[in-house]
RODOLUM-161509 format. One line per 8 residues: for each residue x negated, z, y of N, C-alpha, C, O, CB. Coordinates in pm, whole numbers, m for minus. Glycine has a CB too. Layout:
% residues N
X/Z/Y/X/Z/Y/X/Z/Y/X/Z/Y/X/Z/Y | ...
% end
This chain:
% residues 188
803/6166/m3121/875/6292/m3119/772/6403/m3110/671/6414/m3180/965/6309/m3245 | 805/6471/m3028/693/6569/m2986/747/6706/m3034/820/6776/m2964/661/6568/m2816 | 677/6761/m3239/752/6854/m3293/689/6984/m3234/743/7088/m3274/756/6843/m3445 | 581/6999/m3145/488/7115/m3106/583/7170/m2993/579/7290/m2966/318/7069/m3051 | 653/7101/m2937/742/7149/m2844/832/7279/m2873/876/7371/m2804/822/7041/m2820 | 837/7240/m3019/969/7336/m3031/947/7435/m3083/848/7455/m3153/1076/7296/m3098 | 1051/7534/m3055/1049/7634/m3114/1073/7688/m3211/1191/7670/m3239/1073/7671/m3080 | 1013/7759/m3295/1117/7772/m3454/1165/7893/m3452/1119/7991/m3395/1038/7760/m3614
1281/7883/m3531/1395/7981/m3580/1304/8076/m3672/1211/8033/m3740/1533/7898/m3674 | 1339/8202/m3665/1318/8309/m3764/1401/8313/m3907/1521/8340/m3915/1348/8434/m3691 | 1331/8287/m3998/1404/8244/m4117/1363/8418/m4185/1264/8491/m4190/1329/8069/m4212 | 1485/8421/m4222/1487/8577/m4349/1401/8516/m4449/1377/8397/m4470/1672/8633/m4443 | 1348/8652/m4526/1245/8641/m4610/1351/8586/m4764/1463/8620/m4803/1147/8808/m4614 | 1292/8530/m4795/1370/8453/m4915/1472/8354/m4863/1526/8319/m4969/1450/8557/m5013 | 1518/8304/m4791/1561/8215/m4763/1435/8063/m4701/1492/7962/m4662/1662/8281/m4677 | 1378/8064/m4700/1262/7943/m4645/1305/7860/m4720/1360/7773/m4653/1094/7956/m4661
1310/7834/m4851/1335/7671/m4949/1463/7632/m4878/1462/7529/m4811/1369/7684/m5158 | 1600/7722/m4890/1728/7682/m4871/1748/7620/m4714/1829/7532/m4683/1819/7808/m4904 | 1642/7698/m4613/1603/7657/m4492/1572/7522/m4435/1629/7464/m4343/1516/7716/m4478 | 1482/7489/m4501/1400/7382/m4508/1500/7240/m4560/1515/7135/m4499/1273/7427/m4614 | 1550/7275/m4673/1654/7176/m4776/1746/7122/m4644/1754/7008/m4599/1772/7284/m4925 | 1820/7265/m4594/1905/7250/m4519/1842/7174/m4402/1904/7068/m4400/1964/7368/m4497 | 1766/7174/m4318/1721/7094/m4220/1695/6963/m4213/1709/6881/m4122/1638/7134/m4190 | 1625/6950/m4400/1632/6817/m4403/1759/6758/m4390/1799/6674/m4309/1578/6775/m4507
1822/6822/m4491/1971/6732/m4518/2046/6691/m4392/2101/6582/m4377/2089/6824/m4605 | 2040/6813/m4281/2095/6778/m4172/1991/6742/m4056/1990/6800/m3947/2183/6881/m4140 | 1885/6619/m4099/1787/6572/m3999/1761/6665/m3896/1736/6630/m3780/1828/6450/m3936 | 1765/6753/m3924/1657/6877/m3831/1535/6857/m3840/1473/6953/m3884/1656/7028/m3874 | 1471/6759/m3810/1355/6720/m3846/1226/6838/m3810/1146/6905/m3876/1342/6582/m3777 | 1265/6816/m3656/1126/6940/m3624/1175/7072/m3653/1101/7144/m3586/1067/6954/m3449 | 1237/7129/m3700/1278/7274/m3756/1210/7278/m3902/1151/7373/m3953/1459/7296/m3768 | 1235/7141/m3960/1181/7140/m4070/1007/7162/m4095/924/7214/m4169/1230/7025/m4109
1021/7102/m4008/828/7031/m3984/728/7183/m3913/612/7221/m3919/823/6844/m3798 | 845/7225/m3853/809/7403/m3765/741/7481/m3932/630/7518/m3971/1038/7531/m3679 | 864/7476/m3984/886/7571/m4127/760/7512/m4224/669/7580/m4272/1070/7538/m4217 | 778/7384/m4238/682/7352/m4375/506/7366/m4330/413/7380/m4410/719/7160/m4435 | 494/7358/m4169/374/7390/m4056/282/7485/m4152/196/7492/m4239/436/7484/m3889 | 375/7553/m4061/342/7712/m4100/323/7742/m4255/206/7775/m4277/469/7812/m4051 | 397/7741/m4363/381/7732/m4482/194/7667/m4523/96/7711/m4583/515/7637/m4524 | 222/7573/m4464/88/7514/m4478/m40/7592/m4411/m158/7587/m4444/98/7377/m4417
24/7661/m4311/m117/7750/m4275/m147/7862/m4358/m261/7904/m4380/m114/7815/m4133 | m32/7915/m4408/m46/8025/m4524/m88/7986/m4683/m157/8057/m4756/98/8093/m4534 | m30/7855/m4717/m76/7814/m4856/m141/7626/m4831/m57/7536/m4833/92/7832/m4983 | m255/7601/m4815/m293/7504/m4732/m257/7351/m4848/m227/7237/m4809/m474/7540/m4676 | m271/7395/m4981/m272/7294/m5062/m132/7299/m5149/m108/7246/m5258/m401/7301/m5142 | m54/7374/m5070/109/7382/m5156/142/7255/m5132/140/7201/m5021/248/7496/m5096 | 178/7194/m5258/244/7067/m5313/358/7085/m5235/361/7038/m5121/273/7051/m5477 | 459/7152/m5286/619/7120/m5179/600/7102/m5072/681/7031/m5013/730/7223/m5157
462/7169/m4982/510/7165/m4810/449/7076/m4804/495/7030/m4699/482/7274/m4689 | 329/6963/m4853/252/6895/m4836/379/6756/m4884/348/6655/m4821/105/6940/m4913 | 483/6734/m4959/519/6660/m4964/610/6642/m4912/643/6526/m4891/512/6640/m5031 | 716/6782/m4853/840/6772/m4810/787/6720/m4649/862/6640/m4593/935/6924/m4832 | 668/6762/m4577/575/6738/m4476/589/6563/m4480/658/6497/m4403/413/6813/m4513 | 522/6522/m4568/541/6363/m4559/649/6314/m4551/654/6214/m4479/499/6294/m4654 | 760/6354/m4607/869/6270/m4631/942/6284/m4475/1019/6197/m4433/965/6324/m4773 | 905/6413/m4394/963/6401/m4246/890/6362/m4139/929/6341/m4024/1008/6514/m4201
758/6350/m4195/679/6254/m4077/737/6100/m4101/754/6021/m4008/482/6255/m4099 | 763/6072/m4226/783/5926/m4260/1008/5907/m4198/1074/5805/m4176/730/5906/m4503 | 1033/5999/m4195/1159/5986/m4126/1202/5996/m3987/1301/5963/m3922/1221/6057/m4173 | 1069/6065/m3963/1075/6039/m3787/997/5932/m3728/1010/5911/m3607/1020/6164/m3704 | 887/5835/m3827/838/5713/m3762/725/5796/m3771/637/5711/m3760/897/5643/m3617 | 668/5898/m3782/551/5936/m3762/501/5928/m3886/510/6011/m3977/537/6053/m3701 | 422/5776/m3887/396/5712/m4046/201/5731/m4046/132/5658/m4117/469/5483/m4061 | 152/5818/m3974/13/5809/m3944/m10/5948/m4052/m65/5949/m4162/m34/5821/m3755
70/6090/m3958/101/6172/m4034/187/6210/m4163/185/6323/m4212/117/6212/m3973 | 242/6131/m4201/321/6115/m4321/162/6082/m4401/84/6167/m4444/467/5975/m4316 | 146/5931/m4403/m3/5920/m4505/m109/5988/m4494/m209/5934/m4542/m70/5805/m4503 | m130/6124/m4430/m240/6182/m4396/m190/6325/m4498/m277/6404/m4533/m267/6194/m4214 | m68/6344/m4533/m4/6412/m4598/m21/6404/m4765/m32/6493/m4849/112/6386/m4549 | m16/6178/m4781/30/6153/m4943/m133/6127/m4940/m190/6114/m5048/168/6000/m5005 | m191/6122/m4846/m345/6093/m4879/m417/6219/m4965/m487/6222/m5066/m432/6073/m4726 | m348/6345/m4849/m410/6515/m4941/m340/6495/m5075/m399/6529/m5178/m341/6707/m4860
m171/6424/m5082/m94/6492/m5251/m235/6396/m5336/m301/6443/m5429/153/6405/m5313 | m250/6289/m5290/m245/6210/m5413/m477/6203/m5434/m553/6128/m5495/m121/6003/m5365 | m494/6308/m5356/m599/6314/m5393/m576/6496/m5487/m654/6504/m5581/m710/6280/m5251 | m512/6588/m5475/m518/6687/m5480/m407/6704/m5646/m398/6807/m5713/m485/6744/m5328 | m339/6574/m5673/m242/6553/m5770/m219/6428/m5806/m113/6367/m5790/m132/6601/m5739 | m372/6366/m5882/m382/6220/m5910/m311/6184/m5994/m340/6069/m6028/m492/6174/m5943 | m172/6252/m6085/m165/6226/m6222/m33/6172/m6186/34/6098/m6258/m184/6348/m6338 | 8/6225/m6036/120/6164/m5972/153/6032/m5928/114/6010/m5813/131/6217/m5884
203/5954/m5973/197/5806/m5938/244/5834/m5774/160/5822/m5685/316/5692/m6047 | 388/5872/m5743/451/5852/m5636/341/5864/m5522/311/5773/m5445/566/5944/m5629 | 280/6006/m5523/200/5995/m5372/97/5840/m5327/107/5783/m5218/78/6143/m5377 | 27/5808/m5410/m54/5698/m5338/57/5621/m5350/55/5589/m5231/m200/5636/m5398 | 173/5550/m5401/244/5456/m5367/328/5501/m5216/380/5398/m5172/331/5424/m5494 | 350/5597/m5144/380/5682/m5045/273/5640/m4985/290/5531/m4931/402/5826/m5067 | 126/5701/m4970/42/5664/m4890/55/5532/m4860/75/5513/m4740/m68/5694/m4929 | 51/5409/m4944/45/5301/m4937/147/5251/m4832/117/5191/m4729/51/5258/m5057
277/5287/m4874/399/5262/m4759/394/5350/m4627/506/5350/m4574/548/5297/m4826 | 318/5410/m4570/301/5510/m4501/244/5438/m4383/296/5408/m4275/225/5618/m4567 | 117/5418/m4434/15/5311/m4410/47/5192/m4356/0/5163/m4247/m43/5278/m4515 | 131/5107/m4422/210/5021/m4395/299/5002/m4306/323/4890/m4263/249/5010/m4463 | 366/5121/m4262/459/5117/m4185/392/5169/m4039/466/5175/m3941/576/5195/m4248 | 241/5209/m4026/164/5291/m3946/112/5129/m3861/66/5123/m3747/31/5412/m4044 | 130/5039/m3930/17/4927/m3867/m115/4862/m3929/m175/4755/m3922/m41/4990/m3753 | m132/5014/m4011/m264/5006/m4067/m301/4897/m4196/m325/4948/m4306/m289/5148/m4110
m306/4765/m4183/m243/4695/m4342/m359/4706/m4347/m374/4822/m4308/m156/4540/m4386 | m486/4656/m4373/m593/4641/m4424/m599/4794/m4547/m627/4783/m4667/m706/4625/m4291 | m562/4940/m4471/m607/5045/m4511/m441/5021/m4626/m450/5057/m4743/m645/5185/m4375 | m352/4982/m4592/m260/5012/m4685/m277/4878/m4765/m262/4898/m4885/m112/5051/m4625 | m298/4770/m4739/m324/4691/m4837/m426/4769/m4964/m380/4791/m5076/m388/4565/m4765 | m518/4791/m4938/m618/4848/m5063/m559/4953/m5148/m572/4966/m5270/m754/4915/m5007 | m481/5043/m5049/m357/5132/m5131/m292/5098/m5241/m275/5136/m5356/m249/5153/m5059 | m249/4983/m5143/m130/4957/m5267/m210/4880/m5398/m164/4887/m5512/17/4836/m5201
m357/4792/m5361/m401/4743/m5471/m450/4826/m5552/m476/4773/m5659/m476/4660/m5454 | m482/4976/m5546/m524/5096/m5646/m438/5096/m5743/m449/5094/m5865/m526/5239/m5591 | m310/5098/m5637/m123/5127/m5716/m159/5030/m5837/m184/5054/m5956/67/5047/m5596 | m155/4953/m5790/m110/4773/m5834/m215/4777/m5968/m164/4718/m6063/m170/4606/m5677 | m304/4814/m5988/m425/4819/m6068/m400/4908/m6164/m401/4875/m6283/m546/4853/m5998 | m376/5026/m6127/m366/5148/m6187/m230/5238/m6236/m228/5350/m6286/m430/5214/m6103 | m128/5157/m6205/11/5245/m6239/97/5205/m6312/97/5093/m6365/90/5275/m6141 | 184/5294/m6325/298/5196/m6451/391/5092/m6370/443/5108/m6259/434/5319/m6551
399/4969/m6464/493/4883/m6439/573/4885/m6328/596/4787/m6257/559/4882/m6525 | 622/5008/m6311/772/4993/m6206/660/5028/m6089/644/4925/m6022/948/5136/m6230 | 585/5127/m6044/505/5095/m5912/366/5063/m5896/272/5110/m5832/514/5195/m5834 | 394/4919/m6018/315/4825/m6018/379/4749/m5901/345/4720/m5787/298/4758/m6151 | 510/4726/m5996/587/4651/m5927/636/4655/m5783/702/4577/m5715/668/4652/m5988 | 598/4734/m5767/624/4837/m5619/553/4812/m5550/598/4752/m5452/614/4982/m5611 | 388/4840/m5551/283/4812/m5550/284/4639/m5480/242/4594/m5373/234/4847/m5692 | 349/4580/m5590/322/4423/m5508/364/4385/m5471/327/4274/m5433/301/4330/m5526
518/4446/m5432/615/4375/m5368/599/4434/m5246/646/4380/m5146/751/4378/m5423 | 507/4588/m5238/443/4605/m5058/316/4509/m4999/300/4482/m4880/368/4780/m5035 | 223/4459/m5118/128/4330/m5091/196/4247/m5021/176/4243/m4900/77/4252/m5210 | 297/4156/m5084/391/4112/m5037/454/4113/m4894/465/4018/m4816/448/4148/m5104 | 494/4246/m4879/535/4290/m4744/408/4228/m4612/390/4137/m4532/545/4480/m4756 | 352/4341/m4658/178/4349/m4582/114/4171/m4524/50/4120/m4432/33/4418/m4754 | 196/4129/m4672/95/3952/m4585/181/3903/m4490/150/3837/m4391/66/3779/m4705 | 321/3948/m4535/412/3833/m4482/405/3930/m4319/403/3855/m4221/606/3803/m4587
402/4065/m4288/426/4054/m4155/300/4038/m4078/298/4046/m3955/499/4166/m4112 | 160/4008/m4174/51/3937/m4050/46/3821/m4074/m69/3786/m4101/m102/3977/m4038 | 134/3726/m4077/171/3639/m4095/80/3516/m4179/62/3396/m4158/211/3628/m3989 | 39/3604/m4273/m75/3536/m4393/65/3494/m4484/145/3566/m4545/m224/3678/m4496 | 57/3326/m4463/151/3289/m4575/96/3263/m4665/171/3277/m4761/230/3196/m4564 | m41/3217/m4705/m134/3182/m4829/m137/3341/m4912/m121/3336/m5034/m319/3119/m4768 | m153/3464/m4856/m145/3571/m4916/m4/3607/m4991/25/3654/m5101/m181/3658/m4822 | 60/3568/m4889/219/3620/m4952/227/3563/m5061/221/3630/m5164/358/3583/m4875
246/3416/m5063/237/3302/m5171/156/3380/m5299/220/3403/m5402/141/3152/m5105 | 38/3412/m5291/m54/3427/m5391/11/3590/m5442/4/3632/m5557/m233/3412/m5327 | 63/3651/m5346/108/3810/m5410/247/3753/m5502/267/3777/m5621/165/3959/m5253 | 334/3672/m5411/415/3621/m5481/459/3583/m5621/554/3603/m5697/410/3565/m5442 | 311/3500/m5615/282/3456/m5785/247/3510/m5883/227/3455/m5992/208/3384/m5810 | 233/3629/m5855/197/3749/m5909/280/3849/m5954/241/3939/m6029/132/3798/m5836 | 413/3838/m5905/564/3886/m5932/610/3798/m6027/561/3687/m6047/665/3884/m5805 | 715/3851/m6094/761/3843/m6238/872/3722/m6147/897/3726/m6027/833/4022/m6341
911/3645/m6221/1046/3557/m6197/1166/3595/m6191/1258/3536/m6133/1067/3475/m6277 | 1170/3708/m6259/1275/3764/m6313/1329/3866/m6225/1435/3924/m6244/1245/3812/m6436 | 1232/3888/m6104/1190/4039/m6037/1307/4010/m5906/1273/3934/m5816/976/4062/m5974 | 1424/4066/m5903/1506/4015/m5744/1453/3991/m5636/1458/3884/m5576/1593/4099/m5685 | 1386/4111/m5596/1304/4141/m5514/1195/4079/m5462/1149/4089/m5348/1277/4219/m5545 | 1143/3989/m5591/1058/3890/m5540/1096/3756/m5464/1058/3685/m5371/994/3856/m5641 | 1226/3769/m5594/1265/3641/m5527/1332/3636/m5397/1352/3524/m5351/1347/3575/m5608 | 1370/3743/m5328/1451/3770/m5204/1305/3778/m5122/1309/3724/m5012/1567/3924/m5205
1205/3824/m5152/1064/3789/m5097/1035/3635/m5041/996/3597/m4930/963/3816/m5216 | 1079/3540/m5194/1046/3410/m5144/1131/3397/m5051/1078/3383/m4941/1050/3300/m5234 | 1247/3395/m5050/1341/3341/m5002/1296/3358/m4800/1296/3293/m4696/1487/3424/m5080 | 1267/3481/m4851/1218/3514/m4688/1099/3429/m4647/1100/3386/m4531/1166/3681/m4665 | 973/3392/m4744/911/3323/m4708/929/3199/m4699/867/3140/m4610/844/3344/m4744 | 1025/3118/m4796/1084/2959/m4715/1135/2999/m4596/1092/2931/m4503/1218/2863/m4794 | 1239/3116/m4553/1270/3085/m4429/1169/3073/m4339/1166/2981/m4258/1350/3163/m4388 | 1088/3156/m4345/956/3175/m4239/905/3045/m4218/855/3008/m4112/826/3273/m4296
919/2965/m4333/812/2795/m4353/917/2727/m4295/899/2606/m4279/760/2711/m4543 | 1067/2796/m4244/1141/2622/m4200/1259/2590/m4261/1354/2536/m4204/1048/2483/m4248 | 1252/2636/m4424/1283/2564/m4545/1444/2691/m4551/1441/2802/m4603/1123/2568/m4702 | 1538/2642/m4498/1639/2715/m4455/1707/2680/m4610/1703/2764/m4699/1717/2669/m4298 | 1754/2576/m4625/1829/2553/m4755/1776/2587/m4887/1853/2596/m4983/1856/2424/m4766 | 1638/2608/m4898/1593/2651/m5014/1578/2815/m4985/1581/2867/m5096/1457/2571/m5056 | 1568/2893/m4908/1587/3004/m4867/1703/3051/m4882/1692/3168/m4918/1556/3012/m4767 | 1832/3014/m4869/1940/3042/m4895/1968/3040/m5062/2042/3116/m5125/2015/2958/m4813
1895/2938/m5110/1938/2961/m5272/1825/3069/m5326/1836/3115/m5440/1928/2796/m5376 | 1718/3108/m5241/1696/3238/m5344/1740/3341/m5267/1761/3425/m5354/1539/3272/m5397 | 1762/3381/m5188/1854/3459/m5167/1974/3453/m5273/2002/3563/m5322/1891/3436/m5040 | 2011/3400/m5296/2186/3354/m5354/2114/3377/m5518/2180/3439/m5601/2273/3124/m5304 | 1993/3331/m5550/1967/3380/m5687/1935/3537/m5694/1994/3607/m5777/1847/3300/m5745 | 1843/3589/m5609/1852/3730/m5585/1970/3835/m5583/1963/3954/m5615/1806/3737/m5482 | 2064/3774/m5545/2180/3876/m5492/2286/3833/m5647/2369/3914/m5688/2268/3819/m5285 | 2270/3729/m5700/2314/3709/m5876/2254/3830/m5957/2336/3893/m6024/2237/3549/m5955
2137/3868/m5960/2038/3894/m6023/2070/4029/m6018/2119/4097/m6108/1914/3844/m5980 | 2037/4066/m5895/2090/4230/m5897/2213/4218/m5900/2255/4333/m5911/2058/4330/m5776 | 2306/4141/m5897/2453/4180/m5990/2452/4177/m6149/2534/4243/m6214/2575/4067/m5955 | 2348/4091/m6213/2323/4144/m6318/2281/4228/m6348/2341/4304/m6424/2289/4107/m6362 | 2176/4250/m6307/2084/4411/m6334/2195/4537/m6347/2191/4619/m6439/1964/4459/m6170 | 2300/4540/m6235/2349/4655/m6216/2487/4653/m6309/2532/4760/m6349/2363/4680/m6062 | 2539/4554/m6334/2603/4530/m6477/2588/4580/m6579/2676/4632/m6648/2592/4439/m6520 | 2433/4566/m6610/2351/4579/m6745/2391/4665/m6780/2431/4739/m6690/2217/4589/m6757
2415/4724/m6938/2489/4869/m6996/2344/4975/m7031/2360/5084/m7085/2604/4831/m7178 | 2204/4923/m6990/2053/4969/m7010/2058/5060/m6884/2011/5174/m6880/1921/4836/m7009 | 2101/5015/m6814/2060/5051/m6661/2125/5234/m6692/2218/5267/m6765/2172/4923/m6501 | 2042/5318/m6612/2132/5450/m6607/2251/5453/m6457/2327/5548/m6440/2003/5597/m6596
% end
């Protein structure tokens, strides 16, 4: 998507946030990307435009510039878990696994539980689509039993090995699992 093309709208003074909100909401992508641009040339290290910036490079496929975005949050706002787990998926979705693999192992090393967990279930991702099944396996084992997600992981990796009938039962335990989870009276 070629956002230099376009032209941007003249936004009234005090209206820019409601602007922006609005564009996202209604996938105006490059109107958005026009607006948060510019913002960025006037305030270069503003957190909102630097993140609302990622989240529409990462919705238009432009996953190079999206992590070039959570690369500035999450060096500029380390205390933030989300941005390097962002970079990491960014990365990931760019091609780049080697560079998002190490991402996500910072995550994986360094964050709380839930994008720990996050963290390895993109390891996970990362092996299985260069088709490293010894990696997947080993990220695998490294996920909780308990974790759906993992197990809908395996499940994908018996299918990949062949193993159709044992693939179908973790799937079928996965999709139990998060019917429990979402049952649960803990859950918000």
């Amino acid at each position: 998507m070629a956002f230099m093309e376009h032209q941007p709208r003249a936004i009234p003074d005090g209206q820019i946030t409601q602007s922006v909100y609005g564009y996202i909401r209604d996938q105006k992508w490059p109107d958005a990307v026009d607006v948060l641009q510019q913002q960025l040339l006037e305030t270069p290290e503003s957190r909102a435009a630097l993140s609302l910036l990622g989240h529409c490079y990462f919705q238009t496929d432009e996953f190079e510039l999206a992590s070039q975005m959570y690369d500035q949050l999450s060096r500029l706002y380390p205390e933030n878990e989300d941005y390097p787990l962002s970079l990491a998926h960014s990365l990931h979705k760019a091609g780049l696994y080697a560079e998002a693999s190490k991402a996500a192992a910072r995550v994986a090393s360094s964050a709380s539980q839930k994008h720990a967990r996050a963290a390895a279930t993109l390891q996970v991702a990362i092996a299985y689509e260069q088709g490293d099944v010894a990696a997947c396996r080993r990220q695998l084992d490294q996920c909780g039993p308990d974790d759906p997600g993992a197990v809908a992981n395996a499940g994908c990796l018996l299918f990949k090995e062949g193993d159709y009938a044992a693939a179908a039962k973790k799937f079928d335990d996965a999709t139990h699992a998060l019917g429990r989870l979402r049952a649960s009276p803990s859950l918000p």
